[in-house]
Backbone as CSV, one residue per row, in Angstrom:
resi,resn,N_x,N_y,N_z,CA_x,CA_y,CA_z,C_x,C_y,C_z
1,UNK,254.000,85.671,59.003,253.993,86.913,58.245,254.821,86.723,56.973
2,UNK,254.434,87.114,55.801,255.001,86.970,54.474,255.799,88.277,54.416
3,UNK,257.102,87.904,53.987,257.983,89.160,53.572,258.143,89.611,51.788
4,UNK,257.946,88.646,51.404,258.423,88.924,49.938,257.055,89.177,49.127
5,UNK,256.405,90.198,50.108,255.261,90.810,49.249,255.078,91.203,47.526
6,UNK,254.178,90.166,46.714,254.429,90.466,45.355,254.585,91.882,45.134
7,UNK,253.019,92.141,45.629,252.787,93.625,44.743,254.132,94.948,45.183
8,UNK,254.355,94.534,46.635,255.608,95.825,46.513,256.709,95.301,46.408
9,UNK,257.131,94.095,45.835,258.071,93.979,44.635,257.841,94.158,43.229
10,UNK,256.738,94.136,42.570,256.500,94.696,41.656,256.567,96.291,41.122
11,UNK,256.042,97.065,42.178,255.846,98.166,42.038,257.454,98.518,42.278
12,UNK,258.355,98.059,43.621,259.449,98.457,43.174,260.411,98.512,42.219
13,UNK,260.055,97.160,41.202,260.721,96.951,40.071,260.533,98.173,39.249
14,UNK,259.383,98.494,39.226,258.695,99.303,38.405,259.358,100.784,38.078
15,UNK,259.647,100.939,39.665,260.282,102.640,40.350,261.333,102.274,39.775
16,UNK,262.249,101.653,39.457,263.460,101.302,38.769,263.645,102.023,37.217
17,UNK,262.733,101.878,36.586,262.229,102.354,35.575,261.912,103.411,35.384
18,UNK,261.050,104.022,36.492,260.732,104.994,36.321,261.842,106.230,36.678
19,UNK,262.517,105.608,37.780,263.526,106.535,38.228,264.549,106.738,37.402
20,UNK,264.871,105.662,36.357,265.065,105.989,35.375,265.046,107.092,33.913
21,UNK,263.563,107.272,33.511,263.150,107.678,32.800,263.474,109.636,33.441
22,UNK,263.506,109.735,34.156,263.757,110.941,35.049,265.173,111.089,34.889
23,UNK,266.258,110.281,35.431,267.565,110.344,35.945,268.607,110.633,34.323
24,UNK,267.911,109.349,33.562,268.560,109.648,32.458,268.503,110.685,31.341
25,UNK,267.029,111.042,31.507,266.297,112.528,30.546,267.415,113.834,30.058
26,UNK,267.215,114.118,29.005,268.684,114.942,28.851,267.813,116.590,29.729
27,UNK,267.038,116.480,30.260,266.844,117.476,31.143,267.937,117.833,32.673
28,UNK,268.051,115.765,33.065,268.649,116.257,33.969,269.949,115.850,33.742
29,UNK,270.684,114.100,33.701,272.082,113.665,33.706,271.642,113.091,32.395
30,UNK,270.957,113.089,31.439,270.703,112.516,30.312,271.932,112.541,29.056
31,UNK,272.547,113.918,28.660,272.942,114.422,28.242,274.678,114.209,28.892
32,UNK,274.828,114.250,30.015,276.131,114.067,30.786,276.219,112.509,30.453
33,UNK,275.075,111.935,30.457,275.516,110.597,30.335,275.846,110.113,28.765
34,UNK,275.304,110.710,28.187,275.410,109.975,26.786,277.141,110.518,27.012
35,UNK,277.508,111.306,26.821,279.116,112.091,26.846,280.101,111.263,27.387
36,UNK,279.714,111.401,28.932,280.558,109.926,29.747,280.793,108.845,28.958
37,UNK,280.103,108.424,28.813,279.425,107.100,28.173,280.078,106.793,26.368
38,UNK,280.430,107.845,26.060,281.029,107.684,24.714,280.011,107.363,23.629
39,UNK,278.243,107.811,23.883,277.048,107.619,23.240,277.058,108.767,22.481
40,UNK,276.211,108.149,21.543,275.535,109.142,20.701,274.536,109.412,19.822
41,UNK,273.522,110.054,19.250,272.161,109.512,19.072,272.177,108.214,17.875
42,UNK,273.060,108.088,16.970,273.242,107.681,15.664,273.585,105.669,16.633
43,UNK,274.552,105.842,17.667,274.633,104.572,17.896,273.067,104.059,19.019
44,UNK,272.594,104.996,19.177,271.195,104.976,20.081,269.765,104.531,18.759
45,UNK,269.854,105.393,17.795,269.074,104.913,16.777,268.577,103.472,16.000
46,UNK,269.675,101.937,16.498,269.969,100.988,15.684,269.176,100.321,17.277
47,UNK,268.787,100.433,18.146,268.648,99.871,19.610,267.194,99.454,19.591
48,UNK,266.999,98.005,20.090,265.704,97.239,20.269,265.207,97.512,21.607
49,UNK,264.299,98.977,21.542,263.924,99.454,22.673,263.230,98.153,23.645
50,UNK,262.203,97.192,23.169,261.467,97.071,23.824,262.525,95.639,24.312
51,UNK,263.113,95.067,23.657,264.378,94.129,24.340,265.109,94.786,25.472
52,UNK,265.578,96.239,25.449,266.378,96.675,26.277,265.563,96.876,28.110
53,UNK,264.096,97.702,27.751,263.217,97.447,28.534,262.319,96.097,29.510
54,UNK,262.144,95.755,28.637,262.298,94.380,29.131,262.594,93.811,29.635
55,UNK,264.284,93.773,29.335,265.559,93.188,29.936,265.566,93.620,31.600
56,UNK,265.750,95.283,31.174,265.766,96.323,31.942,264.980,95.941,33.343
57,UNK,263.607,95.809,33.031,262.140,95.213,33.902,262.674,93.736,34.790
58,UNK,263.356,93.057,33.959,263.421,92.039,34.454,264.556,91.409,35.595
59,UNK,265.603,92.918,35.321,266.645,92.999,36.159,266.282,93.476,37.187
60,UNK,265.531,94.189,37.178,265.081,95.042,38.551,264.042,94.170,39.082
61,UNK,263.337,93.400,38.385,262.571,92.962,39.486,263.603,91.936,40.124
62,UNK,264.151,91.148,39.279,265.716,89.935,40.307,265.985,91.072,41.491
63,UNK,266.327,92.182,41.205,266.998,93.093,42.179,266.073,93.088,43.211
64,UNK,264.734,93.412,42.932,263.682,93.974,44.133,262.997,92.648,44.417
65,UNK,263.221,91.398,43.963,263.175,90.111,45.154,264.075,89.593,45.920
66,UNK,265.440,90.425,45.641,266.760,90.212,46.596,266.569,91.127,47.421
67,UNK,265.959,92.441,47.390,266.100,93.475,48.274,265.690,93.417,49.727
68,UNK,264.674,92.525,49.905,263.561,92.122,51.678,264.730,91.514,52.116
69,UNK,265.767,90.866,51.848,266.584,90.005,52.803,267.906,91.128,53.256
70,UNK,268.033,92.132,52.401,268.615,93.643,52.963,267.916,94.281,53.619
71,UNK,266.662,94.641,53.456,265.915,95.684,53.900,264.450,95.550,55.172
72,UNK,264.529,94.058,55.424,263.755,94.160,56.370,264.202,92.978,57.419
73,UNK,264.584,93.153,58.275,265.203,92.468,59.217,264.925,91.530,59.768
74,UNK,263.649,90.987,59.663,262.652,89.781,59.613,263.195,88.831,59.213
75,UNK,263.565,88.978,57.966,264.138,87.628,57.176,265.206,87.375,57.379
76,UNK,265.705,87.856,58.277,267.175,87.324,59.141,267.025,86.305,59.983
77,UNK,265.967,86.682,60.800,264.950,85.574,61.713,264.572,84.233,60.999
78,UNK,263.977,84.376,59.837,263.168,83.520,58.927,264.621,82.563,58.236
79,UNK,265.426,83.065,58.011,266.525,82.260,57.538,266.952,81.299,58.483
80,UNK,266.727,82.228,59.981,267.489,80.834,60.792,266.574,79.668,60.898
81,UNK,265.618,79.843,60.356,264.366,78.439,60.564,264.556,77.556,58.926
82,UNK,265.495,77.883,58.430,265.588,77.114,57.052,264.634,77.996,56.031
83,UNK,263.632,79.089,56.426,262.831,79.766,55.457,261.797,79.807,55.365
84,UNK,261.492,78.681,56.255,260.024,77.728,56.436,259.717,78.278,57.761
85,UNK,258.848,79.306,58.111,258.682,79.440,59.622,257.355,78.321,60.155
86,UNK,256.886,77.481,59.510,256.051,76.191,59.672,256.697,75.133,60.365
87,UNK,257.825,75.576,60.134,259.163,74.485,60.469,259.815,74.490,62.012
88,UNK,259.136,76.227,62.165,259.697,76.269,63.635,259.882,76.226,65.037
89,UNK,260.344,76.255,65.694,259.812,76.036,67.151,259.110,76.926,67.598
90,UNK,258.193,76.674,68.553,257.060,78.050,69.007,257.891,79.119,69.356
91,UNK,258.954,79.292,69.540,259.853,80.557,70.109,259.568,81.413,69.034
92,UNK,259.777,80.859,67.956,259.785,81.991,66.793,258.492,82.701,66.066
93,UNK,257.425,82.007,66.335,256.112,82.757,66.778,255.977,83.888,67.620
94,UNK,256.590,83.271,68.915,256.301,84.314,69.673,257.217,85.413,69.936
95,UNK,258.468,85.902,69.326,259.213,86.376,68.935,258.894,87.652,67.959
96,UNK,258.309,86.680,66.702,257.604,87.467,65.098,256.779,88.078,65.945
97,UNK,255.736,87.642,66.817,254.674,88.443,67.204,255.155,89.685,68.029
98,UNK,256.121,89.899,68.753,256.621,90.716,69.407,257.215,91.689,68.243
99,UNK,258.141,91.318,67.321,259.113,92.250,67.090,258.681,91.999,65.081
100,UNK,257.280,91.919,64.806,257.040,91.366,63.233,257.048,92.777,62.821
101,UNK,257.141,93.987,63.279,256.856,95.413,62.525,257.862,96.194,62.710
102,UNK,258.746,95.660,63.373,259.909,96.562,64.114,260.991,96.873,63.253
103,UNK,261.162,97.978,62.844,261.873,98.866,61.770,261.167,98.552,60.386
104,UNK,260.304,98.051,60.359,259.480,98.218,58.945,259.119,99.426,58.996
105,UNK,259.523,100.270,58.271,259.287,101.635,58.096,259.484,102.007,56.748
106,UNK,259.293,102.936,55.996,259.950,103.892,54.618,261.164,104.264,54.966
107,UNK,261.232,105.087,55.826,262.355,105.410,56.512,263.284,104.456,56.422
108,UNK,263.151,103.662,57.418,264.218,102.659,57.770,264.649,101.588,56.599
109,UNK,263.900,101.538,55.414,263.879,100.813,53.877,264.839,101.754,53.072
110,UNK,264.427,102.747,53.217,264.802,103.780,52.394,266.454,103.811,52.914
111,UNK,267.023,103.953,54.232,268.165,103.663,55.088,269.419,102.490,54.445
112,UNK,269.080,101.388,54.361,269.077,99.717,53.946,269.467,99.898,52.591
113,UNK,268.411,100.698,51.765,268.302,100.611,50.517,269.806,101.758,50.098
114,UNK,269.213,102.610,50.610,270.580,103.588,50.188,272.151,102.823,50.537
115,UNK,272.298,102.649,51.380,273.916,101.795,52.238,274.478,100.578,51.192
116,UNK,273.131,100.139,50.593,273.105,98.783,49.547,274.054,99.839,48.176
117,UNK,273.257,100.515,47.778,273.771,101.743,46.531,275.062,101.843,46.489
118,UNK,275.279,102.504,47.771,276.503,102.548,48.571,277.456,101.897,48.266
119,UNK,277.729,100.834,49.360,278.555,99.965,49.300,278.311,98.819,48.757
120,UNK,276.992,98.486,47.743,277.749,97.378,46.881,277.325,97.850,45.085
121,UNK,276.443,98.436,44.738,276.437,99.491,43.724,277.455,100.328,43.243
122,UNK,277.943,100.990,43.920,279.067,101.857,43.711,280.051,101.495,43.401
123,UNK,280.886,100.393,44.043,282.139,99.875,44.329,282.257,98.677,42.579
124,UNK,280.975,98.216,42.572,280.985,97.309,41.085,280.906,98.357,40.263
125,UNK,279.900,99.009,39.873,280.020,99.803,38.883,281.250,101.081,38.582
126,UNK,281.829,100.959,39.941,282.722,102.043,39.851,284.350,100.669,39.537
127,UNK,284.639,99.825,40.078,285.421,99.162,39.564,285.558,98.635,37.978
128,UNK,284.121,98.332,37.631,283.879,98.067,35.831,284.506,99.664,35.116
129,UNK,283.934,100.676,35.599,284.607,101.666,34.724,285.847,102.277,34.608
130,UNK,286.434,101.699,35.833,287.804,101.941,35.777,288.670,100.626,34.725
131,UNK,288.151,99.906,34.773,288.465,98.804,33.605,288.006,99.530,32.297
132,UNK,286.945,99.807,32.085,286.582,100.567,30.754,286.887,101.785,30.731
133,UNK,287.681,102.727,31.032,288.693,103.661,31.239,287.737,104.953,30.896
134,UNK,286.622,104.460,31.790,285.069,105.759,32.037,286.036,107.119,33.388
135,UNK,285.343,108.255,32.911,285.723,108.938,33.952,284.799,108.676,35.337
136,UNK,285.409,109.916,35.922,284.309,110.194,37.759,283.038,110.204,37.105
137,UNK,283.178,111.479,36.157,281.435,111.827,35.792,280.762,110.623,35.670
138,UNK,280.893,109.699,34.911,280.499,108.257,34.350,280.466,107.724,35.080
139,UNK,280.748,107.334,36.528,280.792,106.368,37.629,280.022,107.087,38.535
140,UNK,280.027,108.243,38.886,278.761,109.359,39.578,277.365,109.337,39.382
141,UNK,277.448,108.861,37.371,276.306,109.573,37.205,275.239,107.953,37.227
142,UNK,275.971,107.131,36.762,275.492,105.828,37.102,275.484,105.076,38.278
143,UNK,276.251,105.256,39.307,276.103,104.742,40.804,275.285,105.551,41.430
144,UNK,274.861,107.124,40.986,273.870,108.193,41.685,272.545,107.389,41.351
145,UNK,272.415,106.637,39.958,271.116,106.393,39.481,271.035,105.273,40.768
146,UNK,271.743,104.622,40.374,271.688,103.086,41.703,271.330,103.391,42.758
147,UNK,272.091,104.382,43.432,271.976,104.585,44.972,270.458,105.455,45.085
148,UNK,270.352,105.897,44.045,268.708,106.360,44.264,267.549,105.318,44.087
149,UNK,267.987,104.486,43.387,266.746,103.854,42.843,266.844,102.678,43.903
150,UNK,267.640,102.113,44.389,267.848,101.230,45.512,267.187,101.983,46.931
151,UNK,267.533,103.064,47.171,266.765,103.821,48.153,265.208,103.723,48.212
152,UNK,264.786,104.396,47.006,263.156,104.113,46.948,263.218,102.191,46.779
153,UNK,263.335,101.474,46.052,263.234,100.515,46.204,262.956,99.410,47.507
154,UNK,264.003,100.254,48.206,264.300,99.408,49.828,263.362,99.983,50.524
155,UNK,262.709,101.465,50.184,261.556,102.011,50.902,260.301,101.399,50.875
156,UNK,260.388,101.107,49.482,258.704,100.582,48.872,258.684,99.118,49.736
157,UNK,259.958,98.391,49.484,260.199,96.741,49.818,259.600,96.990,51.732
158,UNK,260.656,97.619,52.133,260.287,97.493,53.693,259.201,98.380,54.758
159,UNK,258.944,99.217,53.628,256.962,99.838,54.009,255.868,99.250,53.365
160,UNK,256.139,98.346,52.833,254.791,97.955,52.224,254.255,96.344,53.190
161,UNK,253.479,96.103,53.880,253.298,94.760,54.972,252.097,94.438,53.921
């Protein structure tokens, strides 16, 4: 069984972006963030959108091909065979065949994905801004984006077979 399904790493990269385009909107924390953040439209005006996007795209997908070895419990199995399950002894066949769907869920992705936000999202981005002498709001409003977008992420990663 293949874990590191392209297409729902792609598409999760994608939700990255998109959850984005939502999170940051001055409809909802858009506006809180530029403030936090010490932004403002004049230093936003000089910015190589499609470099930043890009960039942006390309981080999240690194992120959402690291995410299956958090979020689906399989590849815990698959590691102990060197990675190669071709490699392995028949136990681990018959093992995968027993237990190859077990907590693959949205749910249970979505679970994984959030705890990830959590405790390793939060704690970096919230340690960098205490170095850059950002308030709560500023560490809230950017670890909220994380811990959401890691949630759907870990959902898409560990419901999609």
């Amino acid at each position: 069984m293949e874990y590191l399904n392209p297409i729902a790493i792609i598409v999760a990269a994608i939700s990255a972006l998109v959850v984005g385009f939502v999170w940051y909107n001055p409809k909802t924390f858009g506006n809180a963030w530029m403030k936090a953040a010490d932004m403002n439209e004049e230093k936003m005006k000089g910015a190589n959108m499609a470099k930043i996007f890009g960039l942006a795209l390309l981080f999240a997908f690194m992120l959402a091909t690291a995410l299956p070895s958090i979020v689906i419990h399989q590849m815990g199995v698959l590691s102990l065979v060197g990675g190669e399950a071709s490699n392995a002894l028949p136990s681990y066949d018959v093992f995968i065949s027993d237990y190859s769907d077990a907590f693959r869920t949205l749910k249970h992705g979505a679970l994984h994905g959030f705890m990830a936000g959590l405790f390793i999202a939060l704690p970096i981005l919230g340690t960098n801004a205490l170095f850059e002498r950002k308030g709560a709001k500023y560490i809230f409003i950017n670890s909220g984006y994380w811990i959401v977008t890691l949630t759907i992420m870990g959902a898409i990663i560990c419901a999609w077979k």
